[in-house]
DRENDREN-745336 format. One line per 4 residues: number of its first residue (from 1); their letters; for each residue x negated, z, y negated of C-alpha. Coordinates in steps of 0.5 Angstrom, whole numbers, padded with zeros to 4 digits. Layout:
NUM) A) X/Z/Y  ...
This chain:
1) XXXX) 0017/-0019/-0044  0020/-0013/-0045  0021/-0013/-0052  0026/-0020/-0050
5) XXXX) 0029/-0015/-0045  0031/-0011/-0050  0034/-0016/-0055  0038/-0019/-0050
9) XXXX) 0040/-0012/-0048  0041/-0012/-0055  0047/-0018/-0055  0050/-0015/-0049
13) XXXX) 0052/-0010/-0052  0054/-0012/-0057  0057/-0018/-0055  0062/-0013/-0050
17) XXXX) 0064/-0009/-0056  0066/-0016/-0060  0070/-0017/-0053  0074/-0011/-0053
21) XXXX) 0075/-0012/-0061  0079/-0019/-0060  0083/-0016/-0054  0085/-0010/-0059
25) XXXX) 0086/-0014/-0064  0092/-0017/-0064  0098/-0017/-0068  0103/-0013/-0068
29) XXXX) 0111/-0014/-0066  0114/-0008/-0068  0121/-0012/-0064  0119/-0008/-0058
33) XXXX) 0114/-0003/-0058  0114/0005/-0060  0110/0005/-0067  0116/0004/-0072
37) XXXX) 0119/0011/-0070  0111/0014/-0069  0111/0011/-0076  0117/0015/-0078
41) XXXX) 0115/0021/-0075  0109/0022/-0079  0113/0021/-0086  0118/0026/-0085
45) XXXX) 0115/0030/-0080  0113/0036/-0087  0121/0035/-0089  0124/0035/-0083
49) XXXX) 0121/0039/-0077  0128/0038/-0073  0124/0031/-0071  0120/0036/-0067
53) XXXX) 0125/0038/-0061  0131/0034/-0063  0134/0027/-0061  0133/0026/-0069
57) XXXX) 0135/0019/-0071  0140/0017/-0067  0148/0018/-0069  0150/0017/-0060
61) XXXX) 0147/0023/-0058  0144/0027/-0065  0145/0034/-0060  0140/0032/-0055
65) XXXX) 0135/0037/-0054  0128/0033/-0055  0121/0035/-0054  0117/0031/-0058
69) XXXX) 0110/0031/-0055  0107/0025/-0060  0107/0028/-0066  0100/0029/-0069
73) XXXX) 0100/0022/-0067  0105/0020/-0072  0101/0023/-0077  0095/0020/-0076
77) XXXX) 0098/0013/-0075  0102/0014/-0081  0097/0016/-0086  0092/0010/-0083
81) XXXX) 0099/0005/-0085  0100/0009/-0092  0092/0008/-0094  0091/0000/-0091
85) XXXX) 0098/-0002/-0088  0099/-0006/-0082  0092/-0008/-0082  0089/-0003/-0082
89) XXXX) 0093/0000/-0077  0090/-0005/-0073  0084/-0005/-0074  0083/0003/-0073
93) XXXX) 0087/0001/-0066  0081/-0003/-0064  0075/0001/-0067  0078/0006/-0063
97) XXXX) 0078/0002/-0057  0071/0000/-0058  0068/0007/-0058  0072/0009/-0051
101) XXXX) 0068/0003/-0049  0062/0005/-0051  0063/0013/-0049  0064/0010/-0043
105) XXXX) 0059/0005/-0042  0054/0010/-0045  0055/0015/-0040  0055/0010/-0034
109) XXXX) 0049/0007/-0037  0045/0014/-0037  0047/0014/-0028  0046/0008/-0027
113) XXXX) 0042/0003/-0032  0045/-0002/-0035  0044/-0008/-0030  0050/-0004/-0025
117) XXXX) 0054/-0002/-0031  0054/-0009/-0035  0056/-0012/-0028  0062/-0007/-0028
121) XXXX) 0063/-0007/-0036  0066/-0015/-0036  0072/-0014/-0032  0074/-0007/-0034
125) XXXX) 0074/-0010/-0041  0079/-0015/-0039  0084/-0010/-0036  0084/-0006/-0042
129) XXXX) 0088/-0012/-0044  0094/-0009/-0041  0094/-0004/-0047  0093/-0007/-0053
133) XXXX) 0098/-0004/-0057  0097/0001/-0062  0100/0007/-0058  0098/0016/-0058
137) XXXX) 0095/0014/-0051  0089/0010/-0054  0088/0018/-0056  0088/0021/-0049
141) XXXX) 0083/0015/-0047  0078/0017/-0052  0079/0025/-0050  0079/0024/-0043
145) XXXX) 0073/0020/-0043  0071/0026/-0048  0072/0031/-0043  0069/0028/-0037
149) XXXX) 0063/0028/-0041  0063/0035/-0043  0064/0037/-0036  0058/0033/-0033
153) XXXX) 0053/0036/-0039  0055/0044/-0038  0054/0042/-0031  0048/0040/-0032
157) XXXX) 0045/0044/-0037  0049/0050/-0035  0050/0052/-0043  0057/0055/-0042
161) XXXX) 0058/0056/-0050  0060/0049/-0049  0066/0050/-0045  0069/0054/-0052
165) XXXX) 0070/0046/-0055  0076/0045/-0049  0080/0050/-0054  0081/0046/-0060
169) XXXX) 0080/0039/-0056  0086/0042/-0052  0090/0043/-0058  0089/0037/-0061
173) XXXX) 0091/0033/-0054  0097/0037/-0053  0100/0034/-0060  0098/0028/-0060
177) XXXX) 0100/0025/-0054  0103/0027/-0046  0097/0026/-0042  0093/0032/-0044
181) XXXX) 0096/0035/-0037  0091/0030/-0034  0085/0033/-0039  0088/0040/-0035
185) XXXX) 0087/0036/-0029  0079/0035/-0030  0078/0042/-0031  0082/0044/-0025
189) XXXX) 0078/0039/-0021  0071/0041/-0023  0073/0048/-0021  0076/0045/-0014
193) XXXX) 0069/0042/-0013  0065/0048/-0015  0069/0052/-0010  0069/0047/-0005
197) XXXX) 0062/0045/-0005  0060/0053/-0004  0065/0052/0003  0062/0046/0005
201) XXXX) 0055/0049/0004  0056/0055/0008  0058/0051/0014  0066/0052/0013
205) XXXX) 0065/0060/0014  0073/0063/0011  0068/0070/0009  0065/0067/0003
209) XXXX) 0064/0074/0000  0066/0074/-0007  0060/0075/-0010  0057/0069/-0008
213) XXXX) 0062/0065/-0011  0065/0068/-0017  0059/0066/-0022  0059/0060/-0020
217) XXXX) 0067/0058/-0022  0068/0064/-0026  0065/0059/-0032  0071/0054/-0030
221) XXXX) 0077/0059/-0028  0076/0062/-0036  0076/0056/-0038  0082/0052/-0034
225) XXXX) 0086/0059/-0036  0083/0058/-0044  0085/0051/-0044  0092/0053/-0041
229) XXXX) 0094/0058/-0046  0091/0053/-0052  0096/0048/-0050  0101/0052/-0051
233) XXXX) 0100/0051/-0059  0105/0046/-0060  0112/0046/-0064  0115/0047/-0057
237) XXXX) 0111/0052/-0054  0111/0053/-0046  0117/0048/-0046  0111/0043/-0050
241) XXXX) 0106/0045/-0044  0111/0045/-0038  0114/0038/-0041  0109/0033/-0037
245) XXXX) 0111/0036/-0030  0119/0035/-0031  0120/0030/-0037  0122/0024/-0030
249) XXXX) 0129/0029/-0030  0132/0026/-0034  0130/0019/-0035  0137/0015/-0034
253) XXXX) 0133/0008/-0037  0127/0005/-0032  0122/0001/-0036  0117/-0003/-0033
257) XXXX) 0110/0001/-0036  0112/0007/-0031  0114/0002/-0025  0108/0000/-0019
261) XXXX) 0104/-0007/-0019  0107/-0008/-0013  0114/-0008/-0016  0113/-0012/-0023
265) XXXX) 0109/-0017/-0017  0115/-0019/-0016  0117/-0021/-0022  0112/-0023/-0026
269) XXXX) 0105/-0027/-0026  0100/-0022/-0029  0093/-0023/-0028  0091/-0017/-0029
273) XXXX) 0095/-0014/-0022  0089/-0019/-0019  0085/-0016/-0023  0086/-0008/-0022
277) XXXX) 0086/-0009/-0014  0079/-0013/-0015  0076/-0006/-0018  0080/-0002/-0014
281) XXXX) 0077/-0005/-0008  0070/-0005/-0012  0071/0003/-0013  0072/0005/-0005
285) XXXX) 0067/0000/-0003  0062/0003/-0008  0064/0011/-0005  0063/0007/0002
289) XXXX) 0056/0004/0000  0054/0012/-0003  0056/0014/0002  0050/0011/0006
293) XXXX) 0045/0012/0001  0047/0019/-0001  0047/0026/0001  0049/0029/-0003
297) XXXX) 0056/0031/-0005  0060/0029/-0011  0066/0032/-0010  0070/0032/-0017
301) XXXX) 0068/0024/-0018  0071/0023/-0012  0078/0028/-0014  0079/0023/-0020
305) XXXX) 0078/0017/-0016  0083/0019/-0012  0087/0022/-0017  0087/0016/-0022
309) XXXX) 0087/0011/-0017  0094/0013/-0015  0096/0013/-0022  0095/0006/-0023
313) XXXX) 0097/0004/-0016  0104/0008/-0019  0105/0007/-0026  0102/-0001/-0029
317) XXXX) 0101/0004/-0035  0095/0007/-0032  0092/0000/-0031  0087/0001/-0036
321) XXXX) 0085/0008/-0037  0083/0007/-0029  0079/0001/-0031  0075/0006/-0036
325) XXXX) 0075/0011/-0030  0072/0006/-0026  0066/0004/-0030  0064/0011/-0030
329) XXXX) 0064/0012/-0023  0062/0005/-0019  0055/0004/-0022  0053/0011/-0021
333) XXXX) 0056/0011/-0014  0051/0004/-0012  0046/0006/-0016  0042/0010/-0010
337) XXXX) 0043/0004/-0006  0040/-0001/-0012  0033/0004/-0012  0033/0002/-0004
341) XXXX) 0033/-0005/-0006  0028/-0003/-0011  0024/-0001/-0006  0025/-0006/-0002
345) XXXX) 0025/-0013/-0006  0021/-0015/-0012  0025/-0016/-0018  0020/-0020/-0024
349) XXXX) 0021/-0020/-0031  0023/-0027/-0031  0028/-0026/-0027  0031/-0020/-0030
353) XXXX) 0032/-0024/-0036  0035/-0030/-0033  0041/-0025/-0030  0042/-0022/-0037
357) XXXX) 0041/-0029/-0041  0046/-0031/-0035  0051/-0025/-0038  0050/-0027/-0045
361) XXXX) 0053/-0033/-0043  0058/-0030/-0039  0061/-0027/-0045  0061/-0032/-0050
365) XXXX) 0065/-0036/-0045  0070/-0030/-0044  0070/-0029/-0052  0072/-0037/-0052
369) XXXX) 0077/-0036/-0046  0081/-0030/-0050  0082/-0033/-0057  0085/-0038/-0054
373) XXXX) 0088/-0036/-0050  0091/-0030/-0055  0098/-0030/-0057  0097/-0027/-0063
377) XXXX) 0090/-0026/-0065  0089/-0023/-0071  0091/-0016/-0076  0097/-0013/-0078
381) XXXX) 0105/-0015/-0078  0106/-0022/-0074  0108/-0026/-0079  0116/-0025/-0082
385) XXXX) 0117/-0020/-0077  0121/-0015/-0082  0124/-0021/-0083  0131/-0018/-0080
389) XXXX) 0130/-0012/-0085  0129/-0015/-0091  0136/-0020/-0089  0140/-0013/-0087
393) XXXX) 0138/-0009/-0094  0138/-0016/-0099  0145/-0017/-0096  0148/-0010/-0096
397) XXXX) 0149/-0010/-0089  0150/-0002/-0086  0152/0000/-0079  0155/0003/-0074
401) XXXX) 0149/-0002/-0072  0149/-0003/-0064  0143/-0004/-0063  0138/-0005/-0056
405) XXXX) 0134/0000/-0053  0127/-0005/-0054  0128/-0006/-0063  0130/0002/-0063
409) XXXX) 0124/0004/-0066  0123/-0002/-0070  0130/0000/-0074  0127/0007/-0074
413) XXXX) 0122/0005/-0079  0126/0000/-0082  0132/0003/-0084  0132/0010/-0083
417) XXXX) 0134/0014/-0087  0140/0009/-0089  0142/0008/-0082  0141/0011/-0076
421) XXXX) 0141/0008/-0068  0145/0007/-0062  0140/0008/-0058  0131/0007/-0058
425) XXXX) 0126/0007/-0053  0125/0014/-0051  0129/0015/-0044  0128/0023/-0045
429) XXXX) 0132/0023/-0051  0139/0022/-0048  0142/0023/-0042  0143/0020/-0036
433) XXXX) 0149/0019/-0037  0149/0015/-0043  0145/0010/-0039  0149/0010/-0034
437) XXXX) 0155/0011/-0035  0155/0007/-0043  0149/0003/-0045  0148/0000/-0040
441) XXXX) 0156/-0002/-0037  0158/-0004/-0044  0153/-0009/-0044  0154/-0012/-0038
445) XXXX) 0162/-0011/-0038  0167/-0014/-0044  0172/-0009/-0042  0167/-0003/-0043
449) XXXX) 0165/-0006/-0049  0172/-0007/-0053  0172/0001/-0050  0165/0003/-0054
453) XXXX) 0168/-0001/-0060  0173/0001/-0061  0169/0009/-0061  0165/0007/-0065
457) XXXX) 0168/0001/-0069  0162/-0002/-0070  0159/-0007/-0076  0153/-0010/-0074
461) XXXX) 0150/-0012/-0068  0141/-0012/-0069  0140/-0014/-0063  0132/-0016/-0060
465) XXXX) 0134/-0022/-0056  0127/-0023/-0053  0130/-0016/-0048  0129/-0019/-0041
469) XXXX) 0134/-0014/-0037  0140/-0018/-0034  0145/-0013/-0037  0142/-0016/-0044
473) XXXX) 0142/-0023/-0043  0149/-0022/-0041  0151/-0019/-0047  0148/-0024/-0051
477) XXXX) 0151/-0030/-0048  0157/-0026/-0048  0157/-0024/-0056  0154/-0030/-0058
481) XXXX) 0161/-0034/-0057  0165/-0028/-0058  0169/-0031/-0064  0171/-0023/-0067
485) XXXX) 0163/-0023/-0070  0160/-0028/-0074  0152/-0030/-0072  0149/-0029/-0079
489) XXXX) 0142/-0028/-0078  0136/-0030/-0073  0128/-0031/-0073  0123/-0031/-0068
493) XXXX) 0126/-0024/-0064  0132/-0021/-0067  0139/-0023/-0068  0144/-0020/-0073
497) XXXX) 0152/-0021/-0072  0157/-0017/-0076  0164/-0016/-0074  0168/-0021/-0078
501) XXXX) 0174/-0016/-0078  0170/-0011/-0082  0167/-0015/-0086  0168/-0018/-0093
505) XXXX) 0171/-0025/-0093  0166/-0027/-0098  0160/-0024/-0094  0162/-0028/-0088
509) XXXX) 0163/-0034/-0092  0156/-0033/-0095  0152/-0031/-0089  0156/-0033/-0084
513) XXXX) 0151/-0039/-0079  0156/-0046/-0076  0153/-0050/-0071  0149/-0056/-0076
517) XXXX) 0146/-0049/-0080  0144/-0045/-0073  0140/-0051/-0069  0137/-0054/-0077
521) XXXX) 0134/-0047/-0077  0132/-0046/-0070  0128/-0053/-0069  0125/-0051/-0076
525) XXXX) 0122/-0043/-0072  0121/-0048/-0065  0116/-0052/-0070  0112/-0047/-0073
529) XXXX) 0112/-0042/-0067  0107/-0040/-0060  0108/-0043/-0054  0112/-0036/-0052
533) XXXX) 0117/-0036/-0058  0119/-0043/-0056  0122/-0040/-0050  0124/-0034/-0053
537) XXXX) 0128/-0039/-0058  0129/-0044/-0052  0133/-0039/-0049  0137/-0037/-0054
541) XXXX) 0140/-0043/-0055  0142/-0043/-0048  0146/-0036/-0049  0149/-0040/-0056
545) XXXX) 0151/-0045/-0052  0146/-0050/-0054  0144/-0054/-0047  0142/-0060/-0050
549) XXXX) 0138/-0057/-0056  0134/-0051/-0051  0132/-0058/-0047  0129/-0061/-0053
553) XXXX) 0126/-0054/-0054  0123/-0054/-0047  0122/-0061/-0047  0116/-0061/-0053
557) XXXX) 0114/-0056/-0050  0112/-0058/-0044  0109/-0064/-0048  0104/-0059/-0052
561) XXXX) 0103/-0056/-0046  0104/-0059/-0039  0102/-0054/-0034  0106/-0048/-0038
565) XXXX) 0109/-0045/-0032  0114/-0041/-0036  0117/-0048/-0040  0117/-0051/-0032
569) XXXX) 0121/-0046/-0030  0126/-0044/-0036  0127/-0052/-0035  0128/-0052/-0028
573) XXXX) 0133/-0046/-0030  0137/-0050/-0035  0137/-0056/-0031  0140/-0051/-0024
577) XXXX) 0145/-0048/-0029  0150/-0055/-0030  0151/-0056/-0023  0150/-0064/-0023
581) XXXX) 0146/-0068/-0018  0142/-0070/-0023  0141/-0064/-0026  0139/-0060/-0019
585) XXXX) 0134/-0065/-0017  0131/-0064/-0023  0130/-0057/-0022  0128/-0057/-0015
589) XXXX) 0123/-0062/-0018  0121/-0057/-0024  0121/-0051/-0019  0117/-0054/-0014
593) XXXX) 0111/-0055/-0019  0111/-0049/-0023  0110/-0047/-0015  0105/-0052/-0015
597) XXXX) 0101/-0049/-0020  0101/-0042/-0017  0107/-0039/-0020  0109/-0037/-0014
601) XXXX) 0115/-0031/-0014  0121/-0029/-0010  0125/-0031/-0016  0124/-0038/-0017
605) XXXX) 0124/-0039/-0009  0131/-0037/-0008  0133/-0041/-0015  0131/-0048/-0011
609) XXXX) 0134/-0044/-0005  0141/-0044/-0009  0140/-0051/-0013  0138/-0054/-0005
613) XXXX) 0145/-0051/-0003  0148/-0055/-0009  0145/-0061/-0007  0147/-0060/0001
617) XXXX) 0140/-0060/0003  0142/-0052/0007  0135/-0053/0012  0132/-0053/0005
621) XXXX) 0135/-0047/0003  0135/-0043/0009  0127/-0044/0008  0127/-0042/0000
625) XXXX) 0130/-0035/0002  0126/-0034/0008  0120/-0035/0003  0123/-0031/-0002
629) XXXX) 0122/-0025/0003  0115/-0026/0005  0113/-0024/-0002  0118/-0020/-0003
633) XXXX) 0121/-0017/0004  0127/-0012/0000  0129/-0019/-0005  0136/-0017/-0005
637) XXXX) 0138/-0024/-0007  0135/-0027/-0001  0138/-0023/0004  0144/-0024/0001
641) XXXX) 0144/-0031/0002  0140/-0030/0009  0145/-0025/0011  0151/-0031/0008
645) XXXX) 0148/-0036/0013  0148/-0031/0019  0155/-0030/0018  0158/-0038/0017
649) XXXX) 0153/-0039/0023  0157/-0034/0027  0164/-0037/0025  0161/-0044/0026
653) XXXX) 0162/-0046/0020  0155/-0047/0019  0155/-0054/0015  0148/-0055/0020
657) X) 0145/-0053/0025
């Protein structure tokens, strides 16, 4: 018996890492994330240091002072990519990820035993999901991990020589990546938690002599202080170490990452949101449960349950990081009361093996959820990824390039040192100002565009079309059918126009895409794309002025996959925009069963709202917004559709009653 246990233990925990690898192994799309510049910083970082405090790559702001707190990161990442490419990238990515699991998982393991921490291990596995891409933060999971584990030890042991290997960890941390201010802050709640336990112990007496408590924090005083001073070895010095606390001062540019859960839940369907408020409830009910069963005091546990619960509460980013914190401290918290029970129950060999053979099968059906489930299961680059690239270099094609803040980095590694950017996806390296007052406006303004055209005469447009921000899609469907630039080139991400009054006729000519060539190439990418990419070119059919085309993209779609709520909605959408009784039935008809389905956001509600307005059904769309509002009491769209109803009602002009 306990040799089968052993076995099945065995599988477990091998079948937890074979989880975490697949989550981690997906293909990378440089089109929207930070690793084209991490890449390019770590190739010229020994030939140009300026890289290190200046905004580098950009020729909008190329004074901007910038702290680049990521460097070593770039190296690291660089020099992986220099030996085995893409793939290799991607593999060193879910290694990484994996032995964060297991660090994790081993610490829990040792409170706790394997039973409470494989009960927990399952769903943080699948919230490490919400941050798969390789980024310098999987460095500071992996030392956070690290430095709890060190602090637990020498607590224990009380072998202080330990604590002189936060010196060189914080060195390293404070290079590769922001968040070791967070490994400052678990020093500083152990400290706190020391201190504390001596107040409490002596009944809250204000009179604590010193004697009494300096040798117990002096270890940890020497060491917060040491590990402060140690970050201050960084290209920036103290502006590097002062960097975390003050870097939101001047971030002219919101991104979704650093917004709340509560927020994004109104924009997006995300099962992870679910997911997170799942442990997090997991999380307090077991400091309940401890509290119970317990007497004694876990003050720093309970510090960095607070502290990182906030985190994720605050910033979707943080979502899985908290999932590791969280494995490490729920099975430990119910572990007393599971020796109650223990006492009280008798639980055979039999039955263990069941429970664990029942988790073997748990996991092999996650692990067939998740691959086909996967987007884009597998190593290195998405297939034709660099397409764009390899199109603007064949054909000579040279800036000023416009470009959008999501595909900064990927033409950061594409093209530098031939071409610099607009602008990339670091909102700390440039002003406020120049979010607010240019980027955003010339893409939502056409005057404002022919102002910034004009300043800087641009070429090219290398533009990501798959950026969701309205100023985007507005742009897009402006310059798309803007007849002084010329659509030459699209793939599954990206499009490329060049403007026709600076460009050589012959080029144009050559290059230039009509309508027959435009929809022959999309249909041909629809056919070969995942169910995400259809409706990437589905839209942008629609923001070229192809309707009937964006149909028939959504249409085969839906025919591939019938309950796919994105393909509902983006037909309803289409259907809603045309204005025709048909069509708008057809969309309330759509919109009602991605509703059906569970699609439910305030969104959609005020799209059926508007499309019922159209179609003289005013009971219905008056009810459409006010369920907007139940999900989303501060939807901006509703309340201005509600307060219009308000005040046709008081004029009496109400078309109902």
């Amino acid at each position: 018996m306990e040799n089968t246990k052993k076995i099945l233990k065995f599988l477990i925990l091998i079948g937890f890492v074979f989880l975490v690898l697949i989550i981690f192994s997906q293909k990378i799309d440089l089109t929207n994330i930070d690793l084209g510049r991490h890449l390019e910083n770590g190739k010229i970082v020994w030939q140009n240091p300026q890289v290190l405090w200046q905004n580098f790559y950009s020729y909008t702001e190329p004074g901007t002072a910038f702290i680049n707190h990521h460097w070593l990161s770039g190296v690291i990442f660089y020099s992986i990519y220099s030996l085995g490419g893409f793939k290799l990238l991607s593999i060193f990515n879910a290694l990484l990820a994996a032995l964060i699991f297991l660090l994790a998982f081993n610490f829990s393991r040792k409170k706790a035993g394997f039973y409470l921490s494989s009960l927990v291990a399952l769903p943080v596995i699948f919230l490490l999901s919400e941050r798969t891409e390789i980024r310098p933060e999987i460095f500071s999971y992996l030392l956070i991990a690290l430095t709890w584990i060190l602090i637990d030890q020498t607590g224990r042991d009380k072998k202080w020589h330990r604590l002189f290997w936060f010196i060189p960890l914080l060195i390293l941390w404070v290079n590769l990546h922001i968040y070791f201010v967070l490994g400052l802050g678990l020093i500083g709640f152990k400290l706190a938690a020391e201190f504390f336990t001596i107040f409490i112990k002596s009944a809250g007496s204000f009179k604590l002599r010193f004697k009494e408590t300096w040798p117990v924090i002096k270890p940890w005083v020497l060491t917060l202080a040491a590990s402060f001073l140690a970050c201050l070895i960084n290209p920036n010095t103290w502006r590097g170490l002062l960097y975390p606390f003050n870097i939101f001062q001047n971030y002219g540019y919101e991104i979704a990452e650093n917004k709340s859960i509560f927020y994004l839940g109104h924009l997006m369907i995300n099962s992870n949101f679910l997911l997170f408020k799942i442990i997090l409830v997991g999380l307090v009910a077991s400091w309940v449960i401890y509290s119970l069963f317990s007497k004694k005091i876990k003050l720093f546990e309970l510090f960095i349950s607070l502290f990182f619960s906030v985190l994720a509460l605050t910033a979707s980013r943080n979502l899985a990081i908290f999932g590791v914190i969280a494995l490490m401290i729920i099975p430990a918290n119910l572990f007393n009361a599971l020796k109650y029970f223990k006492q009280t129950l008798t639980i055979s060999d039999k039955i263990k093996i069941y429970c664990l053979s029942f988790f073997i099968v748990l996991i092999v059906a996650s692990g067939i959820y998740l691959i086909i489930s996967s987007k884009q299961i597998g190593l290195g680059l998405v297939e034709g990824n660099d397409g764009s690239a390899k199109f603007f270099k064949a054909n000579n094609l040279s800036g000023p390039i416009f470009n959008n803040y999501d595909l900064g980095s990927a033409l950061i590694f594409w093209l530098y040192p031939q071409e610099k950017v607009f602008v990339d996806n670091r909102p700390e390296a440039y002003s406020v100002r120049f979010f607010k007052n240019v980027y955003v406006p010339m893409q939502n303004e056409a005057k404002k565009w022919e102002e910034i055209n004009r300043q800087y005469k641009f070429k090219t447009i290398y533009f990501s079309y798959n950026d969701s921000t309205p100023w985007a899609q507005q742009f897009l469907g402006r310059i798309l059918k803007d007849s002084d630039w010329a659509l030459v080139y699209f793939d599954k991400s990206t499009v490329i126009l060049l403007n026709k009054k600076l460009t050589a006729g012959d080029l144009l000519e050559k290059l230039s895409l009509n309508e027959k060539s435009f929809r022959d190439k999309l249909r041909v990418l629809a056919g070969n794309s995942n169910l995400k990419d259809r409706l990437s070119l589905g839209a942008l059919a629609e923001k070229a002025g192809q309707p009937l085309l964006a149909e028939e993209i959504y249409q085969e779609t839906l025919i591939k996959s019938p309950e796919y709520n994105p393909a509902i909605i983006a037909l309803g959408s289409l259907y809603a925009s045309s204005g025709q009784i048909t069509d708008l039935n057809k969309a309330t008809s759509y919109f009602e069963k991605a509703l059906n389905n569970g699609y439910k956001l305030p969104e959609i509600y005020n799209q059926i709202g508007l499309a019922n307005w159209n179609l003289g059904e005013y009971k219905k769309a008056e009810s459409s917004w006010h369920s907007a509002l139940k999900l989303d009491h501060k939807n901006t769209s509703a309340l201005y559709y509600l307060n219009q109803i308000e005040e046709l009602r008081r004029a009496g002009r109400l078309p109902f009653n």
